[in-house]
C-alpha positions in Angstrom: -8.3 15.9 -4.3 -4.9 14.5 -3.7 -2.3 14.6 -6.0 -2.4 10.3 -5.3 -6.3 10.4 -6.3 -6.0 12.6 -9.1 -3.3 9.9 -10.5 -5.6 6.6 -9.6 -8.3 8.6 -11.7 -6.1 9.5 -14.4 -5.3 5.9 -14.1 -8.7 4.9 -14.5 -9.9 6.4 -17.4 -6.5 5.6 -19.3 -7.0 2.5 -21.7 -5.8 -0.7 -20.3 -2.6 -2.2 -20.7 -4.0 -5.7 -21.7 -7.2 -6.3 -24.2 -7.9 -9.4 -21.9 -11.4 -10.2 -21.7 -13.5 -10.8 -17.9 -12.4 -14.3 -17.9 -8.6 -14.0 -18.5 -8.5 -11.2 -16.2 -10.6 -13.1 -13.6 -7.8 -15.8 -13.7 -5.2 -13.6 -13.7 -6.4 -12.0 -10.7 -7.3 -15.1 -9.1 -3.7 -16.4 -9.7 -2.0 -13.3 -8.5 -3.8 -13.4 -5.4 -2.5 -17.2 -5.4 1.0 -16.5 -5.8 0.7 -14.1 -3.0 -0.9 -16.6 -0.8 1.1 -19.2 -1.2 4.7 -17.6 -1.0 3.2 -15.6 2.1 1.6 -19.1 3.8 3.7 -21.7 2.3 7.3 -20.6 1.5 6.9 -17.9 4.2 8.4 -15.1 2.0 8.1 -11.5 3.2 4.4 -10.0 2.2 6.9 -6.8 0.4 8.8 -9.6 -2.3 5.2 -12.3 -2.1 3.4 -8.6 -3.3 6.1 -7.8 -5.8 6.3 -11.4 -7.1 2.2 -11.1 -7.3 1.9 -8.4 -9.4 4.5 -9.1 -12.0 2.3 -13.0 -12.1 -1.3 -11.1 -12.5 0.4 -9.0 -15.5 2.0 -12.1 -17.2 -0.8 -14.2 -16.7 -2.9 -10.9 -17.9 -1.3 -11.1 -21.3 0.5 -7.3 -20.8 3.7 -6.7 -21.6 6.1 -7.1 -18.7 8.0 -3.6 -19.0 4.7 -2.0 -19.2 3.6 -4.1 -15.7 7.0 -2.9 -14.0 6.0 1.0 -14.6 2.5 0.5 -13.1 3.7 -1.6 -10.4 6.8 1.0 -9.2 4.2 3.9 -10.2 1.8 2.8 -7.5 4.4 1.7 -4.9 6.0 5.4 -5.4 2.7 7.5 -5.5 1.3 5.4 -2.3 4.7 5.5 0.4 4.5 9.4 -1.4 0.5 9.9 -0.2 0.9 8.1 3.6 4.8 7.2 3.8 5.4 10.7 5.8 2.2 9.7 8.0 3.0 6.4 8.9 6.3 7.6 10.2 4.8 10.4 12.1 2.8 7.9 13.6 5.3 5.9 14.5 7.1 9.0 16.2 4.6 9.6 18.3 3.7 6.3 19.5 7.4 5.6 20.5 7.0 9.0 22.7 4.6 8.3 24.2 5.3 4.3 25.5 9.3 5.6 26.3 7.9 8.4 28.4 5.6 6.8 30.3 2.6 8.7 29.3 0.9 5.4 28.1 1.7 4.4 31.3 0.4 7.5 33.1 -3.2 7.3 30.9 -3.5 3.4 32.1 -2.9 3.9 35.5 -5.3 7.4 36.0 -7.9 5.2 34.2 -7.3 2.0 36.4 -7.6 3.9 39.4 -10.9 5.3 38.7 -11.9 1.7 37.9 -12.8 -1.3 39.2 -15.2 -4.4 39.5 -17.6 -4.7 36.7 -16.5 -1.4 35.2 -12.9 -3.0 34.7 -13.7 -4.1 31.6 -15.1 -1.1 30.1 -11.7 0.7 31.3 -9.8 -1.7 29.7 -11.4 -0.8 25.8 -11.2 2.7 26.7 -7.4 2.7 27.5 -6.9 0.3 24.4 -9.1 3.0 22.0 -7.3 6.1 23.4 -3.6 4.6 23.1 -4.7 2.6 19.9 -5.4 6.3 18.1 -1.8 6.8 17.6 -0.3 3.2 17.9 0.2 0.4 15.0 -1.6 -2.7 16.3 1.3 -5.1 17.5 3.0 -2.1 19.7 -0.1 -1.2 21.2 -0.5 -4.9 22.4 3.3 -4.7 23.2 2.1 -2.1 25.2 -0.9 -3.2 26.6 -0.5 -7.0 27.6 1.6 -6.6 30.4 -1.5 -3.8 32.3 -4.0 -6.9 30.8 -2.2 -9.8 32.7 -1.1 -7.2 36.0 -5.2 -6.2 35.9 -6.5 -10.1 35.7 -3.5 -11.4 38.1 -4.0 -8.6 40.8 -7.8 -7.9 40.4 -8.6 -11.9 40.4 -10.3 -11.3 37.1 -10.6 -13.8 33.9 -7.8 -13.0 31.7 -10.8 -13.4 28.7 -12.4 -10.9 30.5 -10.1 -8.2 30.6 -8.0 -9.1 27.8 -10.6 -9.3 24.6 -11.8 -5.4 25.6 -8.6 -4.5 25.5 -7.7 -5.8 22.1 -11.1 -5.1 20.3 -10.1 -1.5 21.6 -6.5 -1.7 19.5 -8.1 -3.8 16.2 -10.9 -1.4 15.8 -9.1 1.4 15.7 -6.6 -0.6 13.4 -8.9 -1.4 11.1 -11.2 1.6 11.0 -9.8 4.7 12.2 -7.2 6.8 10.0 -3.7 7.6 10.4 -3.5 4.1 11.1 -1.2 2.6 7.7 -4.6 0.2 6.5 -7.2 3.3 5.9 -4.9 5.7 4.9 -4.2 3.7 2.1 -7.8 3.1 1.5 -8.6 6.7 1.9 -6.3 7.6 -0.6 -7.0 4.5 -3.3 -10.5 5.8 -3.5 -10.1 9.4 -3.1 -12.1 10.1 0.1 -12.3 12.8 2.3 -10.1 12.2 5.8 -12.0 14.0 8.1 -15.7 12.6 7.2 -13.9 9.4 7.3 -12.4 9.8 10.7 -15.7 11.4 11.6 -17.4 7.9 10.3 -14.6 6.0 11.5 -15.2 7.1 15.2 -19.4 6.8 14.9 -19.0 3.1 13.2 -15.7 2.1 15.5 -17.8 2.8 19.3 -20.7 0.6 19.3 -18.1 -2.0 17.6 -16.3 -1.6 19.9 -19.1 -2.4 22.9 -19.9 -5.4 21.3 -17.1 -7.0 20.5 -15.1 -5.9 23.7 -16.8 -5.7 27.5 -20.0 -7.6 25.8 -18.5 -10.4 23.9 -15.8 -11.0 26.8 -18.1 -11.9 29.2 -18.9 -15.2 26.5 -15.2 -15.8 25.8 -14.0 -16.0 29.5 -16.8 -18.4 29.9 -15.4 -20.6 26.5 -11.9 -19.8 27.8 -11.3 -19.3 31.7 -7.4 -19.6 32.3 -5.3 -17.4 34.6 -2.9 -14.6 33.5 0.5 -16.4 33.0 2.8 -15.1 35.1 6.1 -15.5 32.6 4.6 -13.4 30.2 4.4 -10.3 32.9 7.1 -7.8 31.2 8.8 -4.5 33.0 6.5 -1.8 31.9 8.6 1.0 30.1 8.1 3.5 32.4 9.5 1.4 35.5 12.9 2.9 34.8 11.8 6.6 35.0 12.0 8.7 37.7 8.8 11.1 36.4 6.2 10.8 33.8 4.1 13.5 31.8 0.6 13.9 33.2 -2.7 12.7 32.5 -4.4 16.1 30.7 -0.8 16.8 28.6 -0.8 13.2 27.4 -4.2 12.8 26.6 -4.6 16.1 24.7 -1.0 15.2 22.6 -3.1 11.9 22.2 -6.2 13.6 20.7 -4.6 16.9 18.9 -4.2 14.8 15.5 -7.9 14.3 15.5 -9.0 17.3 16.9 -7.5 19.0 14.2 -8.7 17.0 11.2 -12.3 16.7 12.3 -12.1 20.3 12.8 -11.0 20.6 9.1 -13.7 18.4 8.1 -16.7 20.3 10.3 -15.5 23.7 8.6 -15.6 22.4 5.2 -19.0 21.5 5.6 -20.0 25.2 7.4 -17.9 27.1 5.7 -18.3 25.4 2.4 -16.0 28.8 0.1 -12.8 26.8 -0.4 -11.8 30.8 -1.1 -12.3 31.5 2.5 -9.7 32.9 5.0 -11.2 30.3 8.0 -11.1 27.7 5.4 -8.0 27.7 3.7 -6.1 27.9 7.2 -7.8 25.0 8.1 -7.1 23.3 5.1 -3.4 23.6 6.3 -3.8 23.1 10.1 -6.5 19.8 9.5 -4.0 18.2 6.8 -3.2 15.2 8.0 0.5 16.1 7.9 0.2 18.9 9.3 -1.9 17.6 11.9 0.4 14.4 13.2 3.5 16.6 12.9 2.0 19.2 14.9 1.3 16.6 17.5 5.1 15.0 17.2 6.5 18.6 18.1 3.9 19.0 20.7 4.6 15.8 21.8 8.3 16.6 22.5 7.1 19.5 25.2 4.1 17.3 26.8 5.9 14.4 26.7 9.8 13.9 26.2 10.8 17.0 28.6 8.5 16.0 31.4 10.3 12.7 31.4 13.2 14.2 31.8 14.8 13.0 28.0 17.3 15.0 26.8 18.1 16.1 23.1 20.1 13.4 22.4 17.7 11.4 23.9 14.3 12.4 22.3 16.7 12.5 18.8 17.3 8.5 19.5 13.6 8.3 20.3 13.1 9.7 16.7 15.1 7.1 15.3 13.9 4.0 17.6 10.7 4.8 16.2 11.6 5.1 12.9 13.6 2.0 12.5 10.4 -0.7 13.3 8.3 0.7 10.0 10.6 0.4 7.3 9.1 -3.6 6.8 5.3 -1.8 7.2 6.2 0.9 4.4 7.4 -1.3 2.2 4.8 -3.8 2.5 1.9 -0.9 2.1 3.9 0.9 -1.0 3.8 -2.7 -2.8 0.7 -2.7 -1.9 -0.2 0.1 -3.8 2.6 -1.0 -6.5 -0.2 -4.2 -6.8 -3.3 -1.8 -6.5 -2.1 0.0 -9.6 -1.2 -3.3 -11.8 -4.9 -4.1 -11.2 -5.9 -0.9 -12.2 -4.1 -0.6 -15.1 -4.6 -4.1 -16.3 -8.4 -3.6 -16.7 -9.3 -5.1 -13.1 -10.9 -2.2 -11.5 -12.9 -1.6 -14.4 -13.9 -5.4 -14.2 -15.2 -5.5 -11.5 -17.3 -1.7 -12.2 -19.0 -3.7 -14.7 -19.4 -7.2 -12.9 -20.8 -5.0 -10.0 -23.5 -3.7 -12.6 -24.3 -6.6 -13.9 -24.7 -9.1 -10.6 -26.8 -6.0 -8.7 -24.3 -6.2 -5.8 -23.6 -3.2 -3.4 -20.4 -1.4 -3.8 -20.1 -1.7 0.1 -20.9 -5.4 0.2 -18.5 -6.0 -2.5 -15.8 -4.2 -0.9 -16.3 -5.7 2.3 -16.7 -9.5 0.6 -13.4 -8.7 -1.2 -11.5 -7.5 1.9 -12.9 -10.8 4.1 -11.6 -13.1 0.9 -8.1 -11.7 0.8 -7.9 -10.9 5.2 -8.5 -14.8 5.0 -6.2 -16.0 2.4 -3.3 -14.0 3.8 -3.5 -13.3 7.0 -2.9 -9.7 6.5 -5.3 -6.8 7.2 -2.9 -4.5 5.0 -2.6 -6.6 2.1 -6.6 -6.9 2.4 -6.8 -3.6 2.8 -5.1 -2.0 -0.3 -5.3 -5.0 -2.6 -9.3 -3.9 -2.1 -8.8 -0.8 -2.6 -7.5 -1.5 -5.6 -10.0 -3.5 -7.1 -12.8 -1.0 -5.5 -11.6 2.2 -6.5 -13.3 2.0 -9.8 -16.6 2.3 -7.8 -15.8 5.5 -5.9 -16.0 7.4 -8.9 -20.1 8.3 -9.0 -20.4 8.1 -5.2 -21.1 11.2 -3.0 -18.3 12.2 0.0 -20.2 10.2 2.8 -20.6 7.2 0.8 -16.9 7.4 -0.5 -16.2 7.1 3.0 -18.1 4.4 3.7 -16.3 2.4 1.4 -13.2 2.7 3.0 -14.7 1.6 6.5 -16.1 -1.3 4.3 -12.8 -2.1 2.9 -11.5 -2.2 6.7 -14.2 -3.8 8.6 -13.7 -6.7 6.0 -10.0 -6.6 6.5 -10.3 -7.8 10.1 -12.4 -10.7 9.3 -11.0 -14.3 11.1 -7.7 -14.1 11.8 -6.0 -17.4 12.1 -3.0 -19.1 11.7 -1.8 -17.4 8.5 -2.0 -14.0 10.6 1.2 -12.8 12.7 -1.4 -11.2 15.2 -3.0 -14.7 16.1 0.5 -16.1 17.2 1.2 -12.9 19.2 -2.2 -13.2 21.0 -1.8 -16.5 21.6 2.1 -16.4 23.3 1.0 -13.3 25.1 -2.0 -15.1 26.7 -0.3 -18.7 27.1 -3.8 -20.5 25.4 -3.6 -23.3 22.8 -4.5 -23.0 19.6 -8.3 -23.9 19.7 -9.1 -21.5 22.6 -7.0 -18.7 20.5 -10.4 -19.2 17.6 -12.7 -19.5 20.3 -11.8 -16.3 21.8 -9.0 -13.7 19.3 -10.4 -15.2 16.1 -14.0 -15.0 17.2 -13.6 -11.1 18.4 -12.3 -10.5 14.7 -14.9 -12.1 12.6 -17.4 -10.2 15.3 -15.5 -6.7 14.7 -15.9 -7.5 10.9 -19.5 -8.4 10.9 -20.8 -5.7 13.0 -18.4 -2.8 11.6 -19.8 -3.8 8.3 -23.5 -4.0 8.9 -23.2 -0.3 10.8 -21.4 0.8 7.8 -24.4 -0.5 5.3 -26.6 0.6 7.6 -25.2 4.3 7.8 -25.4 4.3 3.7 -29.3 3.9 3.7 -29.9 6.8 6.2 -27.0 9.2 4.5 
């Protein structure tokens, strides 16, 4: 158990910091979630100060005393950037290597050439799921939108058609697959293991993927047929160098991460002696610390020196990669700062009991709570560790597998409808050069389809483990 899980159950079993009854601290969560909304949607304040602002409203209207809500709320925001800060920026590090090398580049275009006609499509998700491992969502469609247009402008396809596999590939990995920033958080709220999670992740995220991606795109080219808008066709990163990594080195710096934690996960269920030698070194080596930075410094030899980059150079790639997250951290620690004023308001608790009492599924509960904040804020994060939050009560009596499956509840529901409230929508739709209305017929519908399938696999998967 992490040292984050150990303190959200420490949390849990502490008294409460208000005596509110269900009702007040219904409305108190109800308006905190409000304040959120509204200075995220309306006054268009940054989701790090509208999260902040959110949880010192849910404690007031709670009835606990405000110094008391200002420990809980920079308690969680320290103990969450502590549990996946150092991730997320290890992330970060090794997606920057790999677009400024080339090696995305080098995976797109082995792929591409392997492909064509009808299996176009079906090479488009599988570029989008191998690059979207490592990659936050809005650089991997940085990243990916200019192959999506070149594909559909020099291959005569539908943009629709190649473009929706391409990002149900990045979303579902996004939204389901850890060490992206949303499930980590998740993983840690409610104390679940990372490897049977990723191993979940993986099982729940490929037919998800199918159906929202090759199968659904043949639909939403037919709803949305409009050609690849030229002004939107960028220099590709690698353009500028004179060699790239290869193929096998990129795509096994790519893969290492989760080679290494699902081997971590299949030896604790073999090897089952937490005392044993094979164990306890791949209790280290599976970590998921040790796991991305392995993969960074591997990175540097399968990646930077092939490209030719210098020290200085590969230093500034540190730093370029770096500098984008800082808005993401904070946003996920006050996340967790919010997660933690819920908890220690009563909240999670709460809803334990209200789930009792209504005979509603943990899993369906999570995921309904996830699909009601994704919609009023637009942000999968926010959805994703304000659920948490009010979730991890639930974890505590559940086996490993079914811990798990809470957090792929928690993010299938978190990619429910994005619309106009979500930065993603805007970026699809500028990117593609559609209106509004074909934007919902075609991004917004993929989402909702994501959502709905990822969580009826994941209830599914809970009756037969």
């Amino acid at each position: 158990m992490t040292r984050l899980s150990v303190e959200l159950l420490a949390a849990d079993t502490a008294e409460p910091i208000t005596s509110a009854g269900h009702a007040q601290l219904g409305l108190a969560v109800l308006a905190g979630i409000a304040v959120i909304v509204l200075l995220i949607t309306r006054f268009r304040l940054h989701a790090f100060l509208a999260l902040t602002i959110g949880s010192l409203a849910l404690g007031a209207f709670a009835g606990a005393p405000l110094d008391k809500v200002i420990t809980s709320f920079t308690t969680g925001l320290g103990a969450t950037v502590a549990g996946v800060g150092v991730l997320i920026a290890l992330g970060a590090i090794l997606g920057r290597m790999l677009a400024d090398s080339g090696g995305a580049d080098q995976i797109v275009d082995t792929i591409l050439a392997k492909a064509g006609g009808r299996s176009m499509p079906w090479a488009m998700v599988l570029i989008a799921s191998v690059i979207g491992l490592p990659l936050f969502f809005e650089v991997g469609v940085v990243l990916l939108i200019p192959v999506v247009l070149m594909v559909a402008k020099r291959g005569n396809y539908s943009l629709m058609r190649i473009g929706i596999p391409a990002l149900a590939g990045l979303s579902v990995m996004h939204g389901l697959v850890p060490p992206h920033p949303g499930p980590l958080v998740a993983i840690d709220a409610v104390g679940a293991n990372l490897g049977v999670t990723l191993a979940l992740g993986v099982l729940v995220a490929i037919p998800t993927v199918v159906i929202a991606g090759p199968l659904f795109s043949r639909f939403a080219a037919r709803w949305v047929d409009v050609p690849a808008p030229e002004r939107m066709i960028p220099q590709r990163p690698s353009e500028e160098l004179e060699r790239r990594p290869g193929f096998g080195a990129t795509l096994a710096t790519i893969l290492l991460p989760v080679v290494l934690m699902l081997s971590k996960a299949l030896v604790d269920i073999v090897v089952d002696d937490p005392t044993h030698t094979v164990q306890r070194v791949f209790d280290v080596v599976g970590s998921p610390l040790i796991a991305l930075l392995a993969a960074v410094l591997v990175g540097i030899f399968t990646l930077a020196r092939p490209a030719g980059f210098a020290k200085e150079r590969i230093s500034g790639l540190v730093e370029k990669g770096l500098a984008p997250i800082a808005g993401i951290l904070l946003i996920v620690g006050a996340g967790g700062g919010f997660k933690q004023t819920l908890i220690d308001c009563g909240v999670g608790r709460m809803v334990l009991e209200i789930s009792e009492d209504w005979s509603i599924p943990a899993l369906l509960l999570a995921w309904l709570i996830a699909v009601a904040i994704r919609l009023a804020t637009g942000s999968a994060t926010v959805a994703t560790v304000s659920a948490a939050g009010l979730v991890a009560p639930l974890a505590a009596d559940m086996s490993t597998t079914h811990t798990a499956l809470l957090v792929l509840a928690i993010g299938a529901g978190s990619l429910f409808f994005s619309h106009v409230n979500d930065a993603g929508f805007w970026l699809v739709k500028e990117y593609f050069g559609v209106s509004v209305g074909q934007n919902i017929k075609t991004w917004s519908v993929m989402e909702t389809l994501i959502s709905v399938v990822a969580g009826g696999l994941v209830l599914l998967l809970s009756l037969v483990l």
